[in-house]
C-alpha positions as CSV (number, residue, x, y, z in Angstrom):
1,X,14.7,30.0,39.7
2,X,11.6,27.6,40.9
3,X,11.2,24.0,39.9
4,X,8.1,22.9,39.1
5,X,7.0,19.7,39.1
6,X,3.5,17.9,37.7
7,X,2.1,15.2,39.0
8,X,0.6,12.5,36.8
9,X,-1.6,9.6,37.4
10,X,0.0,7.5,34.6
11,X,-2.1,4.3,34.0
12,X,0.5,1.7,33.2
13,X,-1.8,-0.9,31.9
14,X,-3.6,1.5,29.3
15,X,0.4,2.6,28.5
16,X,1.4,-1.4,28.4
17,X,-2.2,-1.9,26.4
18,X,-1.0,1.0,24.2
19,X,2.7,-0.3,23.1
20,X,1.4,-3.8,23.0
21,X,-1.6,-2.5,20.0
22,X,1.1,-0.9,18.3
23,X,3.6,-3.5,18.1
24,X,1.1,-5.8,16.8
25,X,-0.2,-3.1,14.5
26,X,3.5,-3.3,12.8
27,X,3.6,-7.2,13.0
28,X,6.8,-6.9,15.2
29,X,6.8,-10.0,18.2
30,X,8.2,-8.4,21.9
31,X,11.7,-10.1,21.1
32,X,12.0,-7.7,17.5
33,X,10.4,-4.6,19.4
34,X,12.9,-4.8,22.1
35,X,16.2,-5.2,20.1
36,X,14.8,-2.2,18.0
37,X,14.5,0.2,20.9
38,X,17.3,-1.4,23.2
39,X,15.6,-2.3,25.5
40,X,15.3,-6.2,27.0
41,X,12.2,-8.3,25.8
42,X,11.5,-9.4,29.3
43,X,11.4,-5.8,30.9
44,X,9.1,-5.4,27.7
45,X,6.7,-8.1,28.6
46,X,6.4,-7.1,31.9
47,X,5.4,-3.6,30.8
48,X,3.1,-4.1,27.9
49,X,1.2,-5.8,31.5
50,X,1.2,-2.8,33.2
51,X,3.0,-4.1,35.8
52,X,5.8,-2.0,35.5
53,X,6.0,1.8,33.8
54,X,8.2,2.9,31.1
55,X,10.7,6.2,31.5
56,X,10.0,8.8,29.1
57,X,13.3,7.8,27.3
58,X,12.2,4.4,26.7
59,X,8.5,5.4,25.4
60,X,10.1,8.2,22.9
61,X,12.2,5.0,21.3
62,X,9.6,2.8,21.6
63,X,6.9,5.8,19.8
64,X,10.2,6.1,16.8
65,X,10.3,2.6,16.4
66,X,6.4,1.7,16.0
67,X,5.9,5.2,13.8
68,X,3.5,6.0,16.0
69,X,3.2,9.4,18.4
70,X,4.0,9.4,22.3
71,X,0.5,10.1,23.1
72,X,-0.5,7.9,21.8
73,X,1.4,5.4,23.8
74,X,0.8,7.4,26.9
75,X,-2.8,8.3,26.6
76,X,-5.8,6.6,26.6
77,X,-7.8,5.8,23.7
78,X,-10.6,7.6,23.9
79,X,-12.1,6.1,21.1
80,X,-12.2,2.7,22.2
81,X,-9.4,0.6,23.1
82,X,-7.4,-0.9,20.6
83,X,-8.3,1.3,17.9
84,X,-5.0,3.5,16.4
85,X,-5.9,7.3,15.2
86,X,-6.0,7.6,11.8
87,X,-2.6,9.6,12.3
88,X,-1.0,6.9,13.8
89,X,-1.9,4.6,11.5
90,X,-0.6,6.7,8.8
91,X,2.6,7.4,10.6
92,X,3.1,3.5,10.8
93,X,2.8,3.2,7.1
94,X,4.8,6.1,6.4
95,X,7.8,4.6,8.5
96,X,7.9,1.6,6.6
97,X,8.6,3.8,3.1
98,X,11.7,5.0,1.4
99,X,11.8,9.0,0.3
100,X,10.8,8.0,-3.4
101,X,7.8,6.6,-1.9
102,X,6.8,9.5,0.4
103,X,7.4,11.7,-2.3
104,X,4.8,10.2,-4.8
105,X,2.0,9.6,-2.0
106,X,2.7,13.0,-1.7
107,X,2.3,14.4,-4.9
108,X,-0.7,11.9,-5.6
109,X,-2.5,13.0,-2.6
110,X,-2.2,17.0,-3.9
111,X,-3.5,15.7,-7.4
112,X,-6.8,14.0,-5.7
113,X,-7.2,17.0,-3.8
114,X,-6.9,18.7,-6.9
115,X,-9.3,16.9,-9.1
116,X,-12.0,17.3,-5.7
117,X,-12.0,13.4,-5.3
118,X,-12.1,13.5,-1.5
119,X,-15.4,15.5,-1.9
120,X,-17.0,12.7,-3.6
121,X,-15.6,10.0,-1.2
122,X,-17.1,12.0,1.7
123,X,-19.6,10.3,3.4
């Protein structure tokens, strides 16, 4: 059996620039991200930098903490920095809801599709 192994030119500062949007976008400080996903606030600080990289272990916990996706910690926004997808901004909210709640945005969402309302709100 052959190994194969890819190569990856992994910016670290778009990666640090990445967590960093995301924590904010949650309202958690470095100190509350870092206790969340194990990890210490310092070594945090110094990555949200760029200074240092993150293992893929770390950025999976980090990505299931903030409710957002790995790539989106790992690549860069192509839409302008700073900026979440619209998928990661859902995810975020989503995280932050109980079942009950999922379960009525769910069921509100098939009744506006429904009654066509996101035709008329298209721009």
């Amino acid at each position: 059996m052959h190994r194969v192994i890819l190569k990856m030119n992994i910016n670290y500062r778009y990666v640090g620039e990445n967590v960093r949007s995301a924590r904010l976008n949650k309202g958690l400080t470095i100190e509350q991200l870092a206790e969340l996903a194990d990890i210490s606030d310092s070594f945090l600080g110094v990555a949200e930098r760029g200074t240092s990289g993150f293992s893929i272990e770390t950025i999976i916990k980090l990505a299931r903490v903030l409710g957002v996706t790995t790539d989106s910690l790992l690549l860069e926004n192509v839409q302008g920095r700073g900026s979440s997808s619209k998928a990661d901004t859902l995810a975020a909210i989503l995280a932050g809801c109980t079942e009950d709640e999922i379960a009525f945005m769910i069921e509100y969402v098939k009744l506006c599709k429904k009654m066509g309302i996101f035709k008329a709100a298209k721009p």
